[in-house]
N, C-alpha and C positions, 0 to 999 in steps of 0.2 A: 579587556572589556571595552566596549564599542561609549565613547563620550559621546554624550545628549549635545546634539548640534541642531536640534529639531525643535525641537521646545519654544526656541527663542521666536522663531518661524511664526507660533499658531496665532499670535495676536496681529496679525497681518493676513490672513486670509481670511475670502469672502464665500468663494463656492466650495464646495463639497472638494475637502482635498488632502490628501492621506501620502505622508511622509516615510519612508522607510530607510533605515539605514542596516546592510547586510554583508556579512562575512561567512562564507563557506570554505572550509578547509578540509582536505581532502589528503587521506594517505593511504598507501597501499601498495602490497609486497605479493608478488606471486611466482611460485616456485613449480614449474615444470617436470617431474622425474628428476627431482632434486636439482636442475637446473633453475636458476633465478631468471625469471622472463620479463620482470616487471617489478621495479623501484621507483616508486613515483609519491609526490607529494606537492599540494598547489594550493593556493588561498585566492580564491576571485572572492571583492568584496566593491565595496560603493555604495551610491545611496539613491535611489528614485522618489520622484514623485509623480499624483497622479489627480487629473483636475476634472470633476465633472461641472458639464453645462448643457443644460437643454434638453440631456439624451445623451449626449456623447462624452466621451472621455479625450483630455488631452494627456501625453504618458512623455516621462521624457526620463532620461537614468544616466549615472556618470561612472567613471570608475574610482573619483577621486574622494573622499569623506570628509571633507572642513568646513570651516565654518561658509566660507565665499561659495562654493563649492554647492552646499544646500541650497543656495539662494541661487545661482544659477539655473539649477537643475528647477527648481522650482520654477523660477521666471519662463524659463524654457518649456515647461508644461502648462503652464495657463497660456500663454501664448497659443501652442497648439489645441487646446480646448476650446478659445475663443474661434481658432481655423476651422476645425470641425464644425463648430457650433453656426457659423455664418453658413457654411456649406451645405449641411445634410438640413440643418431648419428641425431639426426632430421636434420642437418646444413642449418637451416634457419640463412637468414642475421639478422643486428638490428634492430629493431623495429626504425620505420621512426620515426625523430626527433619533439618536437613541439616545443612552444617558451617558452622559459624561463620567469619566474616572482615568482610571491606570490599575493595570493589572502589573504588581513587580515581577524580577526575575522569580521562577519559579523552581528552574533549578539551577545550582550551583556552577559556576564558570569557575575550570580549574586547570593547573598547567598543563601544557601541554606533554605528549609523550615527545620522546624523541624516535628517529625513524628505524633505527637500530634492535628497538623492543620489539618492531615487526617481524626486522628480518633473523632476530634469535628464533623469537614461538614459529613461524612459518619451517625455518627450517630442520630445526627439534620434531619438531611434528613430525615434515615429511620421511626424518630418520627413522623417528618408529614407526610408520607406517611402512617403511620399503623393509625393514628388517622384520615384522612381523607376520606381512599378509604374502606369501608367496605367489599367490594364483591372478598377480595382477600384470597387468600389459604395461598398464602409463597411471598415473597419478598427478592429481593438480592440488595445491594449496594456496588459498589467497587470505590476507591478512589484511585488516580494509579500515577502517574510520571515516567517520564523515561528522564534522564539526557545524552545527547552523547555529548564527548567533543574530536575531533582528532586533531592532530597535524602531518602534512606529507611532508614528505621535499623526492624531487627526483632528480636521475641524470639528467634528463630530462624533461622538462615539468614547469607547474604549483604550487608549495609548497603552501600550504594552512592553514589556521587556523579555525576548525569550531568548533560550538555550537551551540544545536539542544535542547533544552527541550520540551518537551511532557506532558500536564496535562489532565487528562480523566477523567469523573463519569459515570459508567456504571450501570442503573436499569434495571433488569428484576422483572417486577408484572407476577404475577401466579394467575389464578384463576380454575373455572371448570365449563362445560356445565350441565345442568341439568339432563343429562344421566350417568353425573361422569367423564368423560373426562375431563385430565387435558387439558387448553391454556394457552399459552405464548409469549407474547412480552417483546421486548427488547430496549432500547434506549443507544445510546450512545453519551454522551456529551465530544466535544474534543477539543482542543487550542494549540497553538506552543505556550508556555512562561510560567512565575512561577503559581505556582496551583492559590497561592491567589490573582492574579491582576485578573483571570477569574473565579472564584469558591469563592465571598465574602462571602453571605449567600446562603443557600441553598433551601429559598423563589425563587430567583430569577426564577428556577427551574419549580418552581408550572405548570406554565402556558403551558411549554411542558410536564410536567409528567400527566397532565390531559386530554392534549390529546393523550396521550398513552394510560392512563385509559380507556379514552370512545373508542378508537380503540380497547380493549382486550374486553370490552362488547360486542362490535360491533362483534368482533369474538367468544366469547361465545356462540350467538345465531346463529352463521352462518352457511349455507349450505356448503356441500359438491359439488365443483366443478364439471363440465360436461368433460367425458375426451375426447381428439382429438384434432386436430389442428384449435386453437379460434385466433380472432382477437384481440389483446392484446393491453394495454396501460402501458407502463413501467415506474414507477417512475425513478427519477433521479436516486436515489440510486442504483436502480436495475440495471440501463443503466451502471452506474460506472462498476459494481460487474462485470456483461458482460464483459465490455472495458478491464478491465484488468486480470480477470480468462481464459475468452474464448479467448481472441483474445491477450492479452499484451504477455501471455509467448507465444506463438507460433511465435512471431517476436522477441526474445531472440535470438541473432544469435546464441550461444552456443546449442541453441535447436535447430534452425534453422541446422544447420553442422549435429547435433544428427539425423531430418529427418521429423522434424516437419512440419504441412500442408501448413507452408508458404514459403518455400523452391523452391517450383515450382510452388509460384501463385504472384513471384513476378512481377510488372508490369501489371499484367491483374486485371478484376474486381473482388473484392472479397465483396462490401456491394452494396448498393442501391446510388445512385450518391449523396444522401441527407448527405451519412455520410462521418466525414473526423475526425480523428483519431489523435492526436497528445502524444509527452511524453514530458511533459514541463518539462525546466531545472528547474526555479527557478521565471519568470513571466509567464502569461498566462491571454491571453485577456486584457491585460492591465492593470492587477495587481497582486500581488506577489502569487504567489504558496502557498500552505498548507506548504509543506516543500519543500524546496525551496534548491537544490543542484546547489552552483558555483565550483568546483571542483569535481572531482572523486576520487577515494585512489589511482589512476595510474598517476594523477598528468594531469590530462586531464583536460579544460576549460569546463564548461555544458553549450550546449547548445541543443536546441528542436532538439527532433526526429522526424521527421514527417514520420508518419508507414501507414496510407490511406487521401487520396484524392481524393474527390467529386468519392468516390465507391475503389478508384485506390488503389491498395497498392506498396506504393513508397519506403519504406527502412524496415529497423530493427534496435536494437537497440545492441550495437556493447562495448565491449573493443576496449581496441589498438590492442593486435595481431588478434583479428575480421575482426577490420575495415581494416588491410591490406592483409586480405585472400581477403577481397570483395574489394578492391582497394576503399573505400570509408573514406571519415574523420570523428573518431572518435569524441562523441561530450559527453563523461562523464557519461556511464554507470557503471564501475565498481566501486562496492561499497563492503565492508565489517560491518557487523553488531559487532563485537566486536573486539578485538585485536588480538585473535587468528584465525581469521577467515581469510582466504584469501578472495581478491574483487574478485566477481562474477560478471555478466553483470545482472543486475537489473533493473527494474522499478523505477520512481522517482515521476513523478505527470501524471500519464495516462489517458486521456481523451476522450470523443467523444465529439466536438463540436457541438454549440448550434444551431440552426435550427432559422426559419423564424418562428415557428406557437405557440399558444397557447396552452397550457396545456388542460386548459376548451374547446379549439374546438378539440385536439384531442381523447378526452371522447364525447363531441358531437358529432363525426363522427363516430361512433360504435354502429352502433342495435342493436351485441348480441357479447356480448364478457367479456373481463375483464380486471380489474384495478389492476396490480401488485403493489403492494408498497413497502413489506417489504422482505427479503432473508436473509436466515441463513444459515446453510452448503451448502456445495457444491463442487464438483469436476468436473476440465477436464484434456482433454490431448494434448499431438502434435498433434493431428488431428484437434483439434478444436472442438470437440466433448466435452459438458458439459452436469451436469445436474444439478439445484440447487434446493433446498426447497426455498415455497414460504411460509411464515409466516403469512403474512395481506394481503389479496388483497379483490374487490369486483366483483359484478358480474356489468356490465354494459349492460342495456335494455331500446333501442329505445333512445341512448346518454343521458342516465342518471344514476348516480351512485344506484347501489341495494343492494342487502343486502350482510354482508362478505360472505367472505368466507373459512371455517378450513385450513389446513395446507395442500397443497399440492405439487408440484413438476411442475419443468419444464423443455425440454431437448431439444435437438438438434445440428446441426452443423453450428458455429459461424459463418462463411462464406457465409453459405447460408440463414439463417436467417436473417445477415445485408442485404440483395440482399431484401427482402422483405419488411423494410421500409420504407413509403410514408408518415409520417412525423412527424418533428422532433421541439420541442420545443423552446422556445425564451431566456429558462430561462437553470440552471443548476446550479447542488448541488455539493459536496465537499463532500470525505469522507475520516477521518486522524485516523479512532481510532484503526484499527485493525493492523495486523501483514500478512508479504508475508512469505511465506513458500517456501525455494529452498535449499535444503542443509541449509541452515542458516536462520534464520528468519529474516524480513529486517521493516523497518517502511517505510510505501508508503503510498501515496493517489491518492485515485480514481477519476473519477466524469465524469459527462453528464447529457442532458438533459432530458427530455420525448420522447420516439421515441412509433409511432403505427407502430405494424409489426403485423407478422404471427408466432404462438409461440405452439408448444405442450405441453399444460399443462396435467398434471394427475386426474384423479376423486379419488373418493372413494378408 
């Protein structure tokens, strides 16, 4: 557990200036076609701080945690805040005050695994899997952890104590269509807390990794999708991957200032009245977040963003010097991925919420269309403008599911694609395993329900 070297700090500061001390621990095992390709485990940790004046920020970060240590880094960041500050002349006032406290640890800090636990479950696994699925080409198992432990103490605001662990097993099976074409699917299994309370044996496994199996048959034999604009059935997941590529950064206010398409659609319609959009702090619908942010590294209380309503788009998702360009209150966006990184305004658990309808009636309601399920890369921009690979989908005729379909693509403008939803599901998924990419890479999750829309997907 990370000792309070901060603390002693705050009755010596004058500007706006926010203390962090951080350890990320990192492990992870990946097995190749039962070859081990990767044994690795690292701890980057230290401590930053970060000094506003004027308008500007001074940032400065170490790798070392002690007590001298803190007061370095610190000296070293007002220093450069005062540089900036004579330079740029911004003479902005101080950053509006919040209320003072400490939020404690919220969850439990516990020993650690040893790296051994890895590489038994990784390659247990990949035994049953090479002994049971015949029809496969190559096989990847990776076995992952990711430890975040901060400690942040501000002139102002919030001081916090977090702890965040992350356990993952990620399979991708490999197989080939009868013509030689490689396919591939992918699973990712993920949990907030130690590897082994959620990863005992790696039986337990079987019963999703088989149906992964018969979904990569299923795509083995499949056609090649019809190209144009089809009437689409979106798994959850793919609703998430939506909610927060196409639609989550573009209400970034930082991108938002930059010039992004939500800039001048705030307030008017930007989806279909069904959808309504939320960035949860730390609960949502009634029970805890994936990961669950009660603080920010600015020393800010988290609480929900709400970014669309019933069509409407209501806010963004805002820092403190954000939330006072737009005259609106901060509610614990800025976050920091390791110790040297300064907080950015980030996503935390980004959603579209869940609808009145069935999953099954809204595949029943499509004569000639398609069932997206699964999405692998993909890119957008400030415009809202995406396009991702579809990985698993099928084709859906006369409201019944048909045969897969190979790898194709789909694109459009997020804005107006939501404006085309007529309906949206009862249920909805969660998704914690991947990485946000902005300047720094951040751990987020996604999620929503099944929405039918109007979708250009790609052929051959």
């Amino acid at each position: 557990m990370l000792p309070d070297y901060l603390t002693p700090n705050k009755q010596s500061l004058k500007d706006h200036t926010e203390l962090r001390a951080q350890t990320n621990t990192s492990k992870r095992v990946a097995m190749l076609a039962g070859n081990m390709v990767t044994n690795s485990q690292s701890e980057k940790g230290g401590v930053a701080a970060r000094v506003y004046r004027g308008g500007t920020y001074g940032f400065a970060s170490g790798a070392e945690y002690t007590p001298e240590s803190v007061k370095n880094v610190l000296a070293a960041a007002t220093d450069n805040a005062v540089f900036m500050d004579t330079r740029i002349r911004k003479g902005e006032p101080p950053l509006p005050p919040l209320p003072n406290g400490k939020i404690e640890l919220c969850a439990p800090i516990f020993d650690d695994i040893p790296q051994s636990v890895l590489i038994d479950y990784a390659r247990v696994l990949d035994e049953l899997i090479a002994k049971k699925y015949k029809n496969l080409t190559s096989r990847t198992i990776i076995a992952d952890v990711l430890y975040k432990e901060k400690l942040v103490a501000v002139s102002c605001g919030m001081d916090s104590h977090f702890f965040q662990p992350r356990s993952s097993v990620y399979v991708w099976l490999t197989s080939e269509t009868s013509d030689g074409v490689p396919v591939e699917l992918f699973k990712a299994f993920c949990h907030v807390g130690r590897f082994d309370t959620f990863f005992k044996e790696p039986q337990e496994l079987e019963q999703e990794i088989d149906n992964l199996y018969k979904a990569l048959m299923d795509k083995r034999e499949g056609v090649y999708a019809n190209a144009g604009l089809k009437k689409c059935v979106l798994h959850p997941d793919l609703s998430g991957m939506l909610s927060h590529e196409a639609v989550g950064h573009t209400v970034e206010a930082d991108l938002v200032l930059g010039g992004s398409v939500a800039g001048h659609n705030l307030n008017k319609q930007v989806a279909s009245e069904l959808v309504s959009m939320t960035d949860f702090a730390h609960t949502a619908l009634g029970k805890p977040c994936p990961l669950p942010v009660y603080a920010d590294d600015e020393g800010t209380p988290a609480e929900d963003a709400i970014l669309i309503e019933n069509g409407i788009l209501k806010g963004f998702m805002h820092n403190r010097e954000s939330a006072r360009h737009f005259g609106v209150k901060p509610q614990g966006n800025a976050r920091a991925f390791e110790f040297s990184d300064e907080p950015l305004i980030r996503m935390r658990n980004t959603a579209i919420l869940p609808g009145n309808s069935k999953l099954e009636d809204l595949i029943a309601s499509v004569d000639d269309g398609y069932y997206l399920v699964k999405t692998g890369n993909g890119q957008a921009d400030s415009t809202g403008e995406f396009m991702f690979s579809v990985d698993l989908g099928y084709e859906i005729k006369n409201g019944k599911l048909g045969k897969a379909i190979r790898e194709t693509t789909i694109s459009g403008v997020a804005f107006e694609m939501l404006k085309t939803v007529d309906m949206v599901s009862d249920d909805m998924a969660w998704e914690i395993s991947g990485y946000c990419g902005k300047k720094q890479v951040m751990t987020t999750s996604m999620g929503g329900p099944a929405l039918r829309c109007d979708m250009n997907i790609g052929g051959r």
